[in-house]
ROGUKOL-302777 format. One record per residue (C-alpha): x, y, z. Coordinates in steps of 0.1 Angstrom, whole numbers, plus 5000, padded with zeros to 4 digits. Each point is the difference from the previous one (the first is absolute). Layout:
N
XYZ/...
END
This chain:
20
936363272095/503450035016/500949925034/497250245012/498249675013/502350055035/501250344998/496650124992/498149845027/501850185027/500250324979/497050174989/498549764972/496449805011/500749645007/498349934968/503550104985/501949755022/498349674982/500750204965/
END
């Protein structure tokens, strides 16, 4: 995706997100 592999892991997205 975007940078959502950091941001997204502490935010609200599963951790599934932070590998994509």
């Amino acid at each position: 995706m975007k940078s959502a592999t950091f941001s997204g892991r502490s935010s609200n997205k599963p951790a599934a997100f932070d590998y994509f």
